[in-house]
Wavefront OBJ file of the C-alpha trace (Angstrom):
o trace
v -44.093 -97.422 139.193
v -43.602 -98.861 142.706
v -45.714 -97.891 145.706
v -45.621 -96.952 149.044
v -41.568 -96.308 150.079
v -40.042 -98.494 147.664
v -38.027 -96.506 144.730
v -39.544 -96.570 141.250
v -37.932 -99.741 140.181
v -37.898 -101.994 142.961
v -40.068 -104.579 141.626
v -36.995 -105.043 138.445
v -34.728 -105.339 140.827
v -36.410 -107.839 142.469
v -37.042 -109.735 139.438
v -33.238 -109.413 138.158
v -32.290 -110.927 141.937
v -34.414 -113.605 141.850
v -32.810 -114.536 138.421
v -29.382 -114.181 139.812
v -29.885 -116.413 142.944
v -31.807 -119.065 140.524
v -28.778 -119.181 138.237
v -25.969 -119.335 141.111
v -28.018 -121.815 142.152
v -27.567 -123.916 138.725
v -23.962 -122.896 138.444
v -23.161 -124.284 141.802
v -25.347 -127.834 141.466
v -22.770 -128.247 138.756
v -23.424 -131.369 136.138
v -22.383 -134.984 136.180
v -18.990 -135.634 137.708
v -16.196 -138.535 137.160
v -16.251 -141.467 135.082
v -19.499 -142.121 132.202
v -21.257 -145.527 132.118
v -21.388 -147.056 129.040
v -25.139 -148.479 130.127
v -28.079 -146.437 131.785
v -27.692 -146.449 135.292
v -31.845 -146.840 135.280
v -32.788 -149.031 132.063
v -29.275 -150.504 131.421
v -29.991 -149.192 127.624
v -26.173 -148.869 125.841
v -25.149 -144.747 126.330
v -23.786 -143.961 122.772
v -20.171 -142.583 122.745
v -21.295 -139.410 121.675
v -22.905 -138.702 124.720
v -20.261 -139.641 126.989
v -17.693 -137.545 124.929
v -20.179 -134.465 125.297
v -20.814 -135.151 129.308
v -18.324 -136.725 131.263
v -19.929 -138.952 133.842
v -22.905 -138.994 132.555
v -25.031 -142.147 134.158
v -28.667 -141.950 132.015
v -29.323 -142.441 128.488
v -31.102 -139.326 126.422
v -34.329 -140.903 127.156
v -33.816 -141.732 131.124
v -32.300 -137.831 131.583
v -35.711 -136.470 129.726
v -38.293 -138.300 131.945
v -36.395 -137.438 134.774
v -36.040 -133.637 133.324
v -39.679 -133.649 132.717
v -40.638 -134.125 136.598
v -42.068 -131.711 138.702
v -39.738 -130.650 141.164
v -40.662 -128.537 144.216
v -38.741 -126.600 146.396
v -38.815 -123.039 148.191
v -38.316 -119.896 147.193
v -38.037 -116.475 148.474
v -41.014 -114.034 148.588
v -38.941 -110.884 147.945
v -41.937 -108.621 147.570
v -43.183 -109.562 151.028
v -46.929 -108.852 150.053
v -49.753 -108.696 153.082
v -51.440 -111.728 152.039
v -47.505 -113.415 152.828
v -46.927 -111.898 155.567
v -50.674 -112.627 157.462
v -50.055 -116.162 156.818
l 1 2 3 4 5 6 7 8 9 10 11 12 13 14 15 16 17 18 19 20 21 22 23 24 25 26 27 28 29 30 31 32 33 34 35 36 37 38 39 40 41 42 43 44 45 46 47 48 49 50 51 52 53 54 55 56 57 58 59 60 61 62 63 64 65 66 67 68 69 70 71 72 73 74 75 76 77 78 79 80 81 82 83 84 85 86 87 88 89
């Protein structure tokens, strides 16, 4: 149920864009690219062969690429719904 002018399912298709753009997003940052280092490019640990068979170029060991998974990244988005409080600020 969507308000004012907007059609009855607005607010899903706002949802399913903001998916889309999030995962062109991913698909175009692409992964690791060229040749993989046999030692972590931060803690010079040895990468096992596995790893660099699975992901070519990879440059961090499993334990490097988790801490550096686990940080809080910000960046901006897009308010699609364009709510009042937004817009007054």
């Amino acid at each position: 149920m969507a308000g004012g002018w907007a059609r009855d399912d607005a607010v899903n298709d706002q949802i399913e864009a903001s998916i889309q753009d999030e995962l062109k997003r991913l698909k175009a940052r692409g992964g690791p690219q060229g040749e993989s280092r046999t030692h972590c490019a931060e803690c010079e640990e040895p990468i096992p062969e596995p790893r660099r068979a699975a992901i070519p170029g990879v440059k961090l060991c499993i334990d490097c690429q988790q801490e550096r998974d686990s940080r809080f990244q910000s960046r901006g988005g897009i308010n699609r719904r364009g709510s009042k409080d937004s817009q007054l600020k």
